[in-house]
Phi, psi and omega in degrees: 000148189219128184203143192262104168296095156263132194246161173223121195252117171258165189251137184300323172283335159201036172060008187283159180227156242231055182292117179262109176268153204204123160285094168246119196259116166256122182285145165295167164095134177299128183315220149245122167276343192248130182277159160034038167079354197086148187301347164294006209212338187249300209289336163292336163250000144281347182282336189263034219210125175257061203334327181319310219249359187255170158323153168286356177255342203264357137313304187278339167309308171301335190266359172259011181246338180277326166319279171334291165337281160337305206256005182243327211044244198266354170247352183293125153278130216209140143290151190285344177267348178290316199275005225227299165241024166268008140304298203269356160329293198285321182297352186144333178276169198107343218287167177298145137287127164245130216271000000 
Protein backbone atom coordinates (compact mmCIF):
# COMPACT_ATOMS: atom_id res chain seq x y z
CA UNK A 1 0.00 0.00 0.00
CA UNK A 2 0.97 3.32 -0.91
CA UNK A 3 -0.21 6.83 -0.31
CA UNK A 4 1.31 10.39 -1.24
CA UNK A 5 1.58 13.55 1.00
CA UNK A 6 2.17 16.72 -0.57
CA UNK A 7 3.05 19.55 1.63
CA UNK A 8 3.92 23.11 0.67
CA UNK A 9 6.98 25.09 2.89
CA UNK A 10 7.17 28.65 2.35
CA UNK A 11 10.61 29.94 3.20
CA UNK A 12 11.05 32.65 5.94
CA UNK A 13 13.36 34.45 4.12
CA UNK A 14 12.59 35.31 1.30
CA UNK A 15 8.59 33.95 0.71
CA UNK A 16 9.33 31.40 -1.99
CA UNK A 17 7.26 28.22 -1.33
CA UNK A 18 8.32 25.14 -1.63
CA UNK A 19 6.39 22.17 -2.73
CA UNK A 20 7.30 18.71 -1.24
CA UNK A 21 6.00 15.61 -2.36
CA UNK A 22 6.84 12.57 0.27
CA UNK A 23 5.80 8.50 -0.64
CA UNK A 24 5.19 6.61 1.97
CA UNK A 25 5.12 2.60 1.39
CA UNK A 26 3.76 -0.02 3.99
CA UNK A 27 5.02 -3.21 3.58
CA UNK A 28 2.09 -6.26 4.00
CA UNK A 29 2.27 -8.92 6.07
CA UNK A 30 3.13 -9.42 9.88
CA UNK A 31 5.69 -7.58 11.48
CA UNK A 32 8.83 -9.48 12.93
CA UNK A 33 8.61 -9.35 17.25
CA UNK A 34 11.94 -10.75 17.01
CA UNK A 35 14.87 -8.31 14.63
CA UNK A 36 17.97 -10.10 13.64
CA UNK A 37 16.13 -13.45 14.35
CA UNK A 38 15.66 -12.69 18.04
CA UNK A 39 18.24 -12.51 20.92
CA UNK A 40 18.66 -16.25 20.36
CA UNK A 41 21.18 -15.82 17.54
CA UNK A 42 23.22 -12.75 19.66
CA UNK A 43 23.27 -14.63 22.62
CA UNK A 44 24.29 -17.62 20.81
CA UNK A 45 27.21 -16.34 19.00
CA UNK A 46 28.15 -14.23 22.25
CA UNK A 47 28.27 -17.30 24.14
CA UNK A 48 30.71 -18.84 21.61
CA UNK A 49 32.90 -15.64 21.69
CA UNK A 50 36.44 -15.38 24.02
CA UNK A 51 36.47 -11.68 25.00
CA UNK A 52 39.87 -12.64 26.03
CA UNK A 53 41.73 -13.52 22.95
CA UNK A 54 40.36 -10.38 20.95
CA UNK A 55 41.64 -6.87 19.52
CA UNK A 56 40.08 -3.75 22.17
CA UNK A 57 37.91 -2.84 19.89
CA UNK A 58 35.92 -5.79 18.59
CA UNK A 59 36.43 -6.75 22.86
CA UNK A 60 34.46 -3.86 23.88
CA UNK A 61 32.09 -4.23 21.30
CA UNK A 62 31.22 -7.87 22.15
CA UNK A 63 31.33 -6.86 25.87
CA UNK A 64 28.58 -3.75 25.25
CA UNK A 65 26.66 -6.06 23.26
CA UNK A 66 26.79 -8.58 26.24
CA UNK A 67 25.64 -5.54 28.23
CA UNK A 68 22.55 -4.74 25.53
CA UNK A 69 21.50 -8.29 25.88
CA UNK A 70 21.34 -8.44 29.45
CA UNK A 71 19.28 -5.44 29.66
CA UNK A 72 16.99 -6.04 26.74
CA UNK A 73 16.71 -9.29 26.03
CA UNK A 74 14.20 -10.55 23.07
CA UNK A 75 13.89 -6.43 22.12
CA UNK A 76 17.36 -5.95 21.58
CA UNK A 77 18.35 -4.30 18.50
CA UNK A 78 21.41 -4.87 15.83
CA UNK A 79 22.23 -3.10 12.47
CA UNK A 80 22.85 -6.00 9.66
CA UNK A 81 26.49 -4.46 9.98
CA UNK A 82 26.75 -5.05 14.35
CA UNK A 83 25.52 -8.58 13.05
CA UNK A 84 27.31 -8.70 10.38
CA UNK A 85 30.37 -8.56 12.28
CA UNK A 86 29.64 -10.03 15.49
CA UNK A 87 29.59 -13.00 13.00
CA UNK A 88 32.88 -12.76 11.73
CA UNK A 89 33.78 -11.99 15.32
CA UNK A 90 32.52 -15.81 16.51
CA UNK A 91 34.27 -17.09 13.39
CA UNK A 92 37.65 -16.25 14.27
CA UNK A 93 38.29 -12.13 13.32
CA UNK A 94 39.59 -9.94 15.38
CA UNK A 95 41.65 -11.90 17.03
CA UNK A 96 44.96 -10.31 19.46
CA UNK A 97 48.19 -11.20 17.25
CA UNK A 98 50.54 -13.01 19.07
CA UNK A 99 53.85 -12.36 18.64
Amino acid sequence: MSTTAKTVIVCPHCSNQLQLDSRLTFASGPKSSAPNGGSGDVGELLASINEDVLESAAAKFVRETRERLEQYGDRIRMSDKQMDWLRKIATGANRKDEW
